[in-house]
N, CA, C and O atoms as CSV, one atom per row, in Angstrom:
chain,resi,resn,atom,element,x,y,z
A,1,UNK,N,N,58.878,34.146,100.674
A,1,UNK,CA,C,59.180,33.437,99.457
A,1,UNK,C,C,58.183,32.295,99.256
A,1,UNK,O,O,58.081,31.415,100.111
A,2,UNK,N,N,57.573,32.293,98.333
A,2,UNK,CA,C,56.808,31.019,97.862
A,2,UNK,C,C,57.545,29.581,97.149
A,2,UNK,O,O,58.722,29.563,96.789
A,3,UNK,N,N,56.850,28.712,97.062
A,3,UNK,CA,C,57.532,27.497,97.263
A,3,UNK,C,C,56.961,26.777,95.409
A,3,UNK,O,O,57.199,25.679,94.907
A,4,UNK,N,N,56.377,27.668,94.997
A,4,UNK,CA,C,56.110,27.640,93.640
A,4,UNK,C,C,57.645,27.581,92.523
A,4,UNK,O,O,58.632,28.311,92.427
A,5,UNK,N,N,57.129,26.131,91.711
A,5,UNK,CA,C,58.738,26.143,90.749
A,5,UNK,C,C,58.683,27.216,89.785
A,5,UNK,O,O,57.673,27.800,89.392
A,6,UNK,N,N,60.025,27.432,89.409
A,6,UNK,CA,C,60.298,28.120,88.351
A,6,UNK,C,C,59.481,28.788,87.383
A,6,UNK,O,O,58.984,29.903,87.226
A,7,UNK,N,N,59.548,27.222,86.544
A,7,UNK,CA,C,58.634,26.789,85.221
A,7,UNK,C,C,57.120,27.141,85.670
A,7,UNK,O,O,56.413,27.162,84.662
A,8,UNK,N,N,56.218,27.488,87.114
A,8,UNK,CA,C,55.148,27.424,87.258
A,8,UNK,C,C,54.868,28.845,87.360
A,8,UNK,O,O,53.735,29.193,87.691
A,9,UNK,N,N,55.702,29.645,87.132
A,9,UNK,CA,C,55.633,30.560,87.661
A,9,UNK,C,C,55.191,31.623,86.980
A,9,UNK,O,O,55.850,31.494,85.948
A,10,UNK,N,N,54.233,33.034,86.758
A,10,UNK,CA,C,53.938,33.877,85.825
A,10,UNK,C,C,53.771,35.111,86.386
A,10,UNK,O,O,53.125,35.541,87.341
A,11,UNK,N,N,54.960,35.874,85.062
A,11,UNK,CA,C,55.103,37.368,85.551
A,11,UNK,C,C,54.131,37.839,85.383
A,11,UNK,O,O,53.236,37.216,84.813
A,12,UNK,N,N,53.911,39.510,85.957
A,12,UNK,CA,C,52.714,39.819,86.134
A,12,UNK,C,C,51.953,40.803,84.684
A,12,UNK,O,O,50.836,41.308,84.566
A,13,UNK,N,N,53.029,40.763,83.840
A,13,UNK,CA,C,52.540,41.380,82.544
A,13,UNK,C,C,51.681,40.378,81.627
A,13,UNK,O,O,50.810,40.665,80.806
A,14,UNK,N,N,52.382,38.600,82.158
A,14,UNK,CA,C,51.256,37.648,81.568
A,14,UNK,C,C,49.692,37.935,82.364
A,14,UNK,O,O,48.751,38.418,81.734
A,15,UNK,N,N,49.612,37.636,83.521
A,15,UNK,CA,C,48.922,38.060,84.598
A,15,UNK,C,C,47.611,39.106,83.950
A,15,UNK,O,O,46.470,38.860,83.559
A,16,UNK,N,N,48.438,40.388,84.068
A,16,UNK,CA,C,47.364,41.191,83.440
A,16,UNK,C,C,47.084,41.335,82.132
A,16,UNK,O,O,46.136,42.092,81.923
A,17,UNK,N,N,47.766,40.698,80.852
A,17,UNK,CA,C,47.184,40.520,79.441
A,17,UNK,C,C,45.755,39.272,79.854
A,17,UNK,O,O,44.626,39.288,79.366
A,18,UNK,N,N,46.432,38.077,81.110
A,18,UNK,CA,C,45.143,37.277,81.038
A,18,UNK,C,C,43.232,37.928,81.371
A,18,UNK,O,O,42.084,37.593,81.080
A,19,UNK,N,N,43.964,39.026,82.155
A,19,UNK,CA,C,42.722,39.658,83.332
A,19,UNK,C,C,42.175,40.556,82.185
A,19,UNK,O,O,40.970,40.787,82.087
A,20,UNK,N,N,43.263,41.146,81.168
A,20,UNK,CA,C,42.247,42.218,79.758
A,20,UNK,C,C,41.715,41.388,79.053
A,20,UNK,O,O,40.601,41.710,78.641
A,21,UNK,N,N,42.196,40.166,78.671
A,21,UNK,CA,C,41.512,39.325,77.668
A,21,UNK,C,C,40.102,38.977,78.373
A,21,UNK,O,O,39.014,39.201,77.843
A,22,UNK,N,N,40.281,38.393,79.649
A,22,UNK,CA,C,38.501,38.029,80.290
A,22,UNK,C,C,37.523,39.039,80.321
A,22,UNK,O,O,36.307,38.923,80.170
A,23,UNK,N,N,38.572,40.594,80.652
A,23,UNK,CA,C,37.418,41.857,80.476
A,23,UNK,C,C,36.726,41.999,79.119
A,23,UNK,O,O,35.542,42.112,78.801
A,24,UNK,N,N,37.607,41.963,78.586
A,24,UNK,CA,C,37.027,41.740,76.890
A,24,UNK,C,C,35.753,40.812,76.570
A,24,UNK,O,O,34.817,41.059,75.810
A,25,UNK,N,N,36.002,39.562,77.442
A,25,UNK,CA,C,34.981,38.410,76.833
A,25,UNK,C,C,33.572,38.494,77.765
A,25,UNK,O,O,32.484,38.013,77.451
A,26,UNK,N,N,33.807,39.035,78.659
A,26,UNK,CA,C,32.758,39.205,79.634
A,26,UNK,C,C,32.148,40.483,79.253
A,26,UNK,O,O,31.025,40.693,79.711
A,27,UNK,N,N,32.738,41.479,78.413
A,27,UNK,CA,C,32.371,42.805,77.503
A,27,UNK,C,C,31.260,42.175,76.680
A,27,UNK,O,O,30.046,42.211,76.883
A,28,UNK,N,N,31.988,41.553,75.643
A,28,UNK,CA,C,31.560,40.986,74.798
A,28,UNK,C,C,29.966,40.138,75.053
A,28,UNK,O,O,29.027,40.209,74.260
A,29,UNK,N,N,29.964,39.513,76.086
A,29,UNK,CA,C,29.217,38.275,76.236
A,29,UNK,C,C,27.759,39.524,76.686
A,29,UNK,O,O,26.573,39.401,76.380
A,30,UNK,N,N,28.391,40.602,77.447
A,30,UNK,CA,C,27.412,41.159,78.162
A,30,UNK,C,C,26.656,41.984,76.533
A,30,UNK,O,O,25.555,41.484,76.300
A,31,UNK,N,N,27.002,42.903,75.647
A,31,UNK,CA,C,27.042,43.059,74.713
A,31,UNK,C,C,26.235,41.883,73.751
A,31,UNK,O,O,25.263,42.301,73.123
A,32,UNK,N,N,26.469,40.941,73.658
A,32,UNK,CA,C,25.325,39.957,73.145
A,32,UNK,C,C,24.202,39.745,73.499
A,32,UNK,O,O,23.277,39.435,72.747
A,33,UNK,N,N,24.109,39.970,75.395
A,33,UNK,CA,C,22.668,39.391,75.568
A,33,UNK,C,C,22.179,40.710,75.510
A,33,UNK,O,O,21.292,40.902,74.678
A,34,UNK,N,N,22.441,41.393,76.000
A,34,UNK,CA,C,21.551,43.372,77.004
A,34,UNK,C,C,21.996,43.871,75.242
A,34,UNK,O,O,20.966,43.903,74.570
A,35,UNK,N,N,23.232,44.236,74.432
A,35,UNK,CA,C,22.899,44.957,73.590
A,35,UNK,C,C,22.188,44.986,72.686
A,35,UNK,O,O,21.559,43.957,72.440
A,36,UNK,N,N,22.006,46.155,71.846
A,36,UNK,CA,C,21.408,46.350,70.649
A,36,UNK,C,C,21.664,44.754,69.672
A,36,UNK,O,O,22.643,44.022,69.527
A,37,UNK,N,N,20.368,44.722,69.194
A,37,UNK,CA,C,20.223,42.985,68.762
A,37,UNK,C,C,20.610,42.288,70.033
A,37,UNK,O,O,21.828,42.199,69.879
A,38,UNK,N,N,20.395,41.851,70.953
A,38,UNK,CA,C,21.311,41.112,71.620
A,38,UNK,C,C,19.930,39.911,72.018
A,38,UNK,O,O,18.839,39.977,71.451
A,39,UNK,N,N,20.218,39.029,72.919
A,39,UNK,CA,C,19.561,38.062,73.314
A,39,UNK,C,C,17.787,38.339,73.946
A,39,UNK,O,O,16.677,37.820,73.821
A,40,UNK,N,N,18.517,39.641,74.753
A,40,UNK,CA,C,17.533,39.544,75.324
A,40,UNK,C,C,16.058,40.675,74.532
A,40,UNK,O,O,14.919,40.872,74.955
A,41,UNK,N,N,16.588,41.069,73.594
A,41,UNK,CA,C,16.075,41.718,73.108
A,41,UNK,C,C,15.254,41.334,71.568
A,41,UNK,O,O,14.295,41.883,71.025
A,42,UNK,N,N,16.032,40.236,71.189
A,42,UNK,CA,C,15.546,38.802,70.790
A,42,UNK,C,C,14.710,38.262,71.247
A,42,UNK,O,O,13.935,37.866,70.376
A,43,UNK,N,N,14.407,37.999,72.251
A,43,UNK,CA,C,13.404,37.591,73.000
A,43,UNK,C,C,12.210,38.129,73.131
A,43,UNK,O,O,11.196,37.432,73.169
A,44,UNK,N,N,12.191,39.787,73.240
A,44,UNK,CA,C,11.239,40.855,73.224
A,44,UNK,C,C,10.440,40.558,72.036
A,44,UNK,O,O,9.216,40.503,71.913
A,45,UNK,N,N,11.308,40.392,71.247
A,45,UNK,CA,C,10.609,40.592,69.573
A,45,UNK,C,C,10.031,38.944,69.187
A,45,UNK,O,O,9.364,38.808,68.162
A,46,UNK,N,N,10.216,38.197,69.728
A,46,UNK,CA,C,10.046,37.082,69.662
A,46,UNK,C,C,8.355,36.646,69.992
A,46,UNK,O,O,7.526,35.902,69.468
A,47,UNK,N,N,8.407,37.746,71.392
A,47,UNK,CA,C,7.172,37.663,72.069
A,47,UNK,C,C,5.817,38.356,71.974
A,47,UNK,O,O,4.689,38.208,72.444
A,48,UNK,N,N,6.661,39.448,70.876
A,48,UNK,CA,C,5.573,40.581,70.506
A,48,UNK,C,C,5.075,40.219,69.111
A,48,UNK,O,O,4.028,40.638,68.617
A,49,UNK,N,N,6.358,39.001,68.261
A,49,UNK,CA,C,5.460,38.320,67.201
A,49,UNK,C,C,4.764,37.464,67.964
A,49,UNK,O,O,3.689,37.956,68.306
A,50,UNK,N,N,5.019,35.968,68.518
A,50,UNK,CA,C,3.582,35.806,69.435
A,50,UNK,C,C,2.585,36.116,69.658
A,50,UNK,O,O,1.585,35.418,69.494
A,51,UNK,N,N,2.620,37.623,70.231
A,51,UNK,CA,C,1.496,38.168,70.705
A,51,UNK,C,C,0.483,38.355,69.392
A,51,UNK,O,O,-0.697,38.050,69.219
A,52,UNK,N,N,1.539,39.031,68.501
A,52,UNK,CA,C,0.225,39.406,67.066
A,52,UNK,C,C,0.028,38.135,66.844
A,52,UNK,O,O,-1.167,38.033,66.566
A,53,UNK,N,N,0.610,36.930,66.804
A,53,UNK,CA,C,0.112,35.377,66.335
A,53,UNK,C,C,-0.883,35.413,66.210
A,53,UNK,O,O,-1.661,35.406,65.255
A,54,UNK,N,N,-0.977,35.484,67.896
A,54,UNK,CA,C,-2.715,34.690,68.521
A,54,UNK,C,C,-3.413,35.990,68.535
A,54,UNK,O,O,-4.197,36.043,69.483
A,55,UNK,N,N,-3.396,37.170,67.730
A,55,UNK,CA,C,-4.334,38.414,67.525
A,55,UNK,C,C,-4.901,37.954,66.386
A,55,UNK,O,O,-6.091,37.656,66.284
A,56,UNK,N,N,-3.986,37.877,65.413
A,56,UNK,CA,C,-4.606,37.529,64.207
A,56,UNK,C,C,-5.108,35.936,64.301
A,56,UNK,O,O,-5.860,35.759,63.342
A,57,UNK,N,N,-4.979,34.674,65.109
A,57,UNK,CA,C,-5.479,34.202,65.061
A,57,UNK,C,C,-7.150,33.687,65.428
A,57,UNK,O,O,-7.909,32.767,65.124
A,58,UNK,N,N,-7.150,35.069,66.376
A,58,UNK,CA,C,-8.340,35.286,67.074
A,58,UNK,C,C,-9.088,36.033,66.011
A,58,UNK,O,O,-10.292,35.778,66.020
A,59,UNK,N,N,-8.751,36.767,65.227
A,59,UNK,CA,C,-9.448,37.139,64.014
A,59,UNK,C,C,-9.479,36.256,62.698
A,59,UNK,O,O,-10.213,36.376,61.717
A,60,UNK,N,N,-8.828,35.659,62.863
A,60,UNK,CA,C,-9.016,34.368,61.372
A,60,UNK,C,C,-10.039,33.360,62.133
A,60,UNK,O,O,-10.789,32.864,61.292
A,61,UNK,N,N,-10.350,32.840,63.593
A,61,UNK,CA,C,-11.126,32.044,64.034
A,61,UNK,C,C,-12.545,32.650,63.989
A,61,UNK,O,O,-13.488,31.885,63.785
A,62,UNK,N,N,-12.804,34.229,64.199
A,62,UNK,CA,C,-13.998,34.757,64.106
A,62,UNK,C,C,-14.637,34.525,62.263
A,62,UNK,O,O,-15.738,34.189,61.827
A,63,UNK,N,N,-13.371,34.886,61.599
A,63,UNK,CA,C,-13.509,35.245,60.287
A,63,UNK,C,C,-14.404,33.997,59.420
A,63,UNK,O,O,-15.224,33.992,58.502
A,64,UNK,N,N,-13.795,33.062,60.205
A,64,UNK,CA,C,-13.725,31.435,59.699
A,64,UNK,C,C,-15.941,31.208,60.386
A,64,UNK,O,O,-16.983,30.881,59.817
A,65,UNK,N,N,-15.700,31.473,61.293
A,65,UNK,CA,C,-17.261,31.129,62.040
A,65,UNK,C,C,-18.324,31.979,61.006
A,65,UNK,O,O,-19.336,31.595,60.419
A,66,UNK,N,N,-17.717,33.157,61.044
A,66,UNK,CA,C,-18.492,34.010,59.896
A,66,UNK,C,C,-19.044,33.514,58.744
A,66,UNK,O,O,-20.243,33.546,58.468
A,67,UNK,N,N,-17.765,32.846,57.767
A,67,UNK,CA,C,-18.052,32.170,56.692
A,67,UNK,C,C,-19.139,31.027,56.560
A,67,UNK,O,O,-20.062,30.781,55.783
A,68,UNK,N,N,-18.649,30.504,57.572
A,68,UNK,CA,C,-19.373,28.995,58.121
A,68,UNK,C,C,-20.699,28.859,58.420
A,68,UNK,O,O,-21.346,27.813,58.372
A,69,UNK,N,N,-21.181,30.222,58.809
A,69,UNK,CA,C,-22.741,30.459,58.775
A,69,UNK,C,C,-23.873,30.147,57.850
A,69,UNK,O,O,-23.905,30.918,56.891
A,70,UNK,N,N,-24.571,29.469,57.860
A,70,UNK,CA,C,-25.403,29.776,57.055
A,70,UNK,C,C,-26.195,31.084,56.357
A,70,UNK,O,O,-26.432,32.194,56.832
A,71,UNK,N,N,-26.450,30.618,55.283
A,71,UNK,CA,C,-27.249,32.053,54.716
A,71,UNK,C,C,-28.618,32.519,54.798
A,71,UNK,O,O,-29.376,32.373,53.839
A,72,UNK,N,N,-28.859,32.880,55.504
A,72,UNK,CA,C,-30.608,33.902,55.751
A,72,UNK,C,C,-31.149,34.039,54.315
A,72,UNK,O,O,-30.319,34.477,53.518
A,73,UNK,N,N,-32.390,33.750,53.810
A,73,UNK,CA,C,-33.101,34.284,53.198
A,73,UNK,C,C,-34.105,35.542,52.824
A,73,UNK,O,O,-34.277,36.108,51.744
A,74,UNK,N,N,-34.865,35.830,54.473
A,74,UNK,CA,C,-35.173,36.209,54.681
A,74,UNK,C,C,-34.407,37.877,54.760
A,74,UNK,O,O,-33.195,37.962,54.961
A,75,UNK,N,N,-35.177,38.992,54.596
A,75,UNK,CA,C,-34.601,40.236,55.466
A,75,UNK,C,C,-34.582,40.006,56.831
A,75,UNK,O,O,-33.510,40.049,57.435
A,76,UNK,N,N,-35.703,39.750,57.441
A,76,UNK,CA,C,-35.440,40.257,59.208
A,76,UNK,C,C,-34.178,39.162,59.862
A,76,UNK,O,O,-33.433,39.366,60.820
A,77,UNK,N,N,-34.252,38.108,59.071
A,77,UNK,CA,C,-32.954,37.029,59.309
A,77,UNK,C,C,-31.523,37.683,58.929
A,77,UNK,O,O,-30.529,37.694,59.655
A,78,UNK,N,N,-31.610,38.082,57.968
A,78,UNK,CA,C,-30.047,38.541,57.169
A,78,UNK,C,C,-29.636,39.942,58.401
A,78,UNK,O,O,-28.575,40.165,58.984
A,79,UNK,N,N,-31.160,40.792,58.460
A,79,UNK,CA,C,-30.430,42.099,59.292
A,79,UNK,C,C,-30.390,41.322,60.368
A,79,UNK,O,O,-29.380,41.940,60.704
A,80,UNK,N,N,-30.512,40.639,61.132
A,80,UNK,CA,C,-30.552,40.233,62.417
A,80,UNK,C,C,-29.284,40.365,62.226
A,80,UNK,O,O,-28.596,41.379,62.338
A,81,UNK,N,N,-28.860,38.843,61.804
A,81,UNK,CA,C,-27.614,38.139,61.246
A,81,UNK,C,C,-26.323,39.122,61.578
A,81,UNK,O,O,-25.566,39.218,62.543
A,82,UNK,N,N,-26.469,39.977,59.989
A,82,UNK,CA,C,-25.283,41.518,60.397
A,82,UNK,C,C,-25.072,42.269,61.465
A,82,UNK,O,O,-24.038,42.726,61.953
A,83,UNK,N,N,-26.299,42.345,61.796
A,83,UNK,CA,C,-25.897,43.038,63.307
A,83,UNK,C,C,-25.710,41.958,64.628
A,83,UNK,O,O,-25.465,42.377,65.759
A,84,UNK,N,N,-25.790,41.201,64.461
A,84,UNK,CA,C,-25.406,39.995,65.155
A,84,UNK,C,C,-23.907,39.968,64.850
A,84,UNK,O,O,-23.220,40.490,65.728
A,85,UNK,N,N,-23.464,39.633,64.137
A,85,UNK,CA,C,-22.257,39.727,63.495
A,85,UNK,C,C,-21.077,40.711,63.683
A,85,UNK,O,O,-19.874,40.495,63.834
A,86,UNK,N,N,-22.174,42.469,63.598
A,86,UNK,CA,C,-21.059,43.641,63.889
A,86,UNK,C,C,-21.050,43.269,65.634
A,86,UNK,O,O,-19.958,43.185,66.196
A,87,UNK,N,N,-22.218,43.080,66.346
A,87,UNK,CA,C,-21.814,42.996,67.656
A,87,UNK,C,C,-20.740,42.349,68.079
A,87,UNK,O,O,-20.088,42.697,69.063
A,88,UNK,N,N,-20.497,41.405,67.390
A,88,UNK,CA,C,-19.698,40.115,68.131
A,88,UNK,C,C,-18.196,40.850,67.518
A,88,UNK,O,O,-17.252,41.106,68.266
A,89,UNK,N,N,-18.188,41.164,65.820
A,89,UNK,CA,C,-16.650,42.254,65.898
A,89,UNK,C,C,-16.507,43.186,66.312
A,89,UNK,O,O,-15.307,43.456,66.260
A,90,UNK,N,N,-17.293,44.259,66.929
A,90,UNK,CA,C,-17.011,45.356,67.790
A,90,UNK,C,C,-16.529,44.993,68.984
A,90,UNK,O,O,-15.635,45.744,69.374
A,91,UNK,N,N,-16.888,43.823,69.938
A,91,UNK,CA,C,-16.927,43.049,70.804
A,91,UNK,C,C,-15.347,42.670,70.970
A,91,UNK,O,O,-14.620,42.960,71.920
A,92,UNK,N,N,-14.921,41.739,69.456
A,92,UNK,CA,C,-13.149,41.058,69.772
A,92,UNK,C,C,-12.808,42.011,69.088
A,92,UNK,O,O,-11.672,41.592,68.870
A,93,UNK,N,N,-12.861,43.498,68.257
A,93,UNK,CA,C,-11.751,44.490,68.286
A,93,UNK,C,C,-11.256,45.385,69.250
A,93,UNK,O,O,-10.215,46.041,69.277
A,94,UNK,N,N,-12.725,45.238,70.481
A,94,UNK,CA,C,-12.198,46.020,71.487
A,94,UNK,C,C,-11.919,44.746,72.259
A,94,UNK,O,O,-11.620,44.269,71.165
A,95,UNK,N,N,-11.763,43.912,72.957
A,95,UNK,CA,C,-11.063,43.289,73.187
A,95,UNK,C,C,-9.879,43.068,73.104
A,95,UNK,O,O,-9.058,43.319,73.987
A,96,UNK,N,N,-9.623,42.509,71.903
A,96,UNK,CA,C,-7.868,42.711,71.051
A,96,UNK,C,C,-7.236,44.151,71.611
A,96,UNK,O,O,-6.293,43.845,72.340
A,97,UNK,N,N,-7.402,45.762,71.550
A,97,UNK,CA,C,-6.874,46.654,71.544
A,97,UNK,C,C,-6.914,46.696,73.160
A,97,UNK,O,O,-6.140,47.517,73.652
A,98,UNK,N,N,-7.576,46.054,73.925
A,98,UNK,CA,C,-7.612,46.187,75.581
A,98,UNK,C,C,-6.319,44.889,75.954
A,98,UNK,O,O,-5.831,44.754,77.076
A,99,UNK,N,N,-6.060,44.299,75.115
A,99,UNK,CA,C,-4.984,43.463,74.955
A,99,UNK,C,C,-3.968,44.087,74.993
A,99,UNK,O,O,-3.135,43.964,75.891
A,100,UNK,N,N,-3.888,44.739,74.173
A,100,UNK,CA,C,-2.230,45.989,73.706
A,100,UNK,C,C,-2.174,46.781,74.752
A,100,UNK,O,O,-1.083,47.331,74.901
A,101,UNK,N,N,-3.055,47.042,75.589
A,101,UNK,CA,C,-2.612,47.990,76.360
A,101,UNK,C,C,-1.892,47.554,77.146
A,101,UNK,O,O,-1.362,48.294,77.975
């Protein structure tokens, strides 16, 4: 016999409605982070906008140097120039896509 009062006392049908209600919330909670939409998957997407951030920012910083160039007069200056130019974007598009992998 236990020495527990009356009034303190709880049958076991309260008992186990308390133990389904926590399965439920610990359902639930698990379901927010791991499920579909859930936290952690939030996070994924969070990181893969990030990632394109600084892709495209690495291409708006090339884009920007580009502009910023001065202009050649000359032909053997201007072709230099362009192919100076495709080198260096062939260069950060393969770069960028060795990124994604």
């Amino acid at each position: 016999m236990s020495n527990i009062p009356e009034e303190h006392k709880i049958d076991d049908d309260t008992v186990d409605g308390y133990i389904e209600k926590l399965r439920k919330i610990v359902d639930k909670s698990q379901r927010l982070e791991y499920g579909p939409g859930g936290i952690m998957e939030m996070k994924q997407t969070i990181a893969d906008k990030e990632l394109e951030i600084d892709r495209l920012q690495k291409y708006k910083v090339f884009a920007i140097m580009i502009a910023n160039e001065p202009w050649e007069l000359s032909y053997e200056k201007i072709e230099w120039q362009r192919n100076w130019w495709s080198k260096l974007a062939r260069g950060l598009v393969k770069e960028l896509e060795n990124d994604d992998e």
